[in-house]
C-alpha positions in Angstrom: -17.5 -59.7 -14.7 -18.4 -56.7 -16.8 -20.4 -55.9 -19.9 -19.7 -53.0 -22.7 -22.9 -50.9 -22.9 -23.7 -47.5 -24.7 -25.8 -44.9 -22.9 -28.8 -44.1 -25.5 -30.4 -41.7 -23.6 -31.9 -40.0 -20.4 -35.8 -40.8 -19.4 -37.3 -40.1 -16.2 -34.5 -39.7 -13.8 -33.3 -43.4 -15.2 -30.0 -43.6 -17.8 -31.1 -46.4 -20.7 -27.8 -48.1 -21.5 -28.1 -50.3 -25.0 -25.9 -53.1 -25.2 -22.9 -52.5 -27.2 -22.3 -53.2 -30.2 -25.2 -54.6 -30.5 -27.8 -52.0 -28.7 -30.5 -54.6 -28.8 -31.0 -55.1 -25.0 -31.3 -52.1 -22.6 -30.5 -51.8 -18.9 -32.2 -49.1 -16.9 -30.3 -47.3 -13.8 -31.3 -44.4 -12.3 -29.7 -41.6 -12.2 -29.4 -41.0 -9.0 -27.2 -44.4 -8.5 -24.1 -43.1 -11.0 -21.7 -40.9 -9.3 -19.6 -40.9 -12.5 -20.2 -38.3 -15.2 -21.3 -39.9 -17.7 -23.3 -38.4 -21.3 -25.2 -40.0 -24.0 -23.0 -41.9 -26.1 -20.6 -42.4 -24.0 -19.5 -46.0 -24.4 -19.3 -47.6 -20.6 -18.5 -50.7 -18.9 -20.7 -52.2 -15.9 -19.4 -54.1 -13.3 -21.8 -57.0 -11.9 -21.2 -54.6 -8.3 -22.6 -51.3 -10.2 -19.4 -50.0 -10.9 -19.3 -48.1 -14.2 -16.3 -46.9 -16.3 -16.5 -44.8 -18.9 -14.2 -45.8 -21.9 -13.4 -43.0 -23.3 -11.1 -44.2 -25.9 -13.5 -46.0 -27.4 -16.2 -43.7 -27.1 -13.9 -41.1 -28.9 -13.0 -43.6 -31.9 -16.9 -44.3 -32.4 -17.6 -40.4 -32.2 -15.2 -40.1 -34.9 -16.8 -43.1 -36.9 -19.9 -41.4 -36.8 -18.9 -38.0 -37.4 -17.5 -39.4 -40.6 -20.0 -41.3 -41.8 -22.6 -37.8 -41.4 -20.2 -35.7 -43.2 -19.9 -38.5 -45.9 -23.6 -38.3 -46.0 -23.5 -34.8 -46.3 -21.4 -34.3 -49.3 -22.8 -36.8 -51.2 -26.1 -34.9 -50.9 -24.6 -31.9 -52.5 
């Protein structure tokens, strides 16, 4: 079994992943328990045995979301 996550940010040697979509609930893992290279906002999966995988498909598609919605923002302040 495996859950969808987004990693919010770095704090204290621990990554805090937000559940995705949602980002309501977080899940702490320390850093020194990933191997894979992962980077805030990077969308990821986690596996109930630790594994994660980073989706990078997804990650890249909610990137671009986002990136449109700022310059959207930005030209409407203009």
């Amino acid at each position: 079994m495996s859950k969808k996550y987004t990693l919010d940010r770095i704090e204290e040697g621990q990554y805090v992943f937000l559940d995705y979509p949602d980002e309501i609930n977080q899940v702490l893992i320390s850093v020194s328990d990933v191997t894979e290279s992962i980077k805030e906002g990077d969308i990821v999966e986690i596996h109930s045995d630790g594994k994660i995988i980073v989706l990078k498909e997804e990650t890249e598609i909610t990137h671009e979301k986002v990136n449109a919605l700022l310059e959207k923002l930005k030209n409407k302040n203009r």
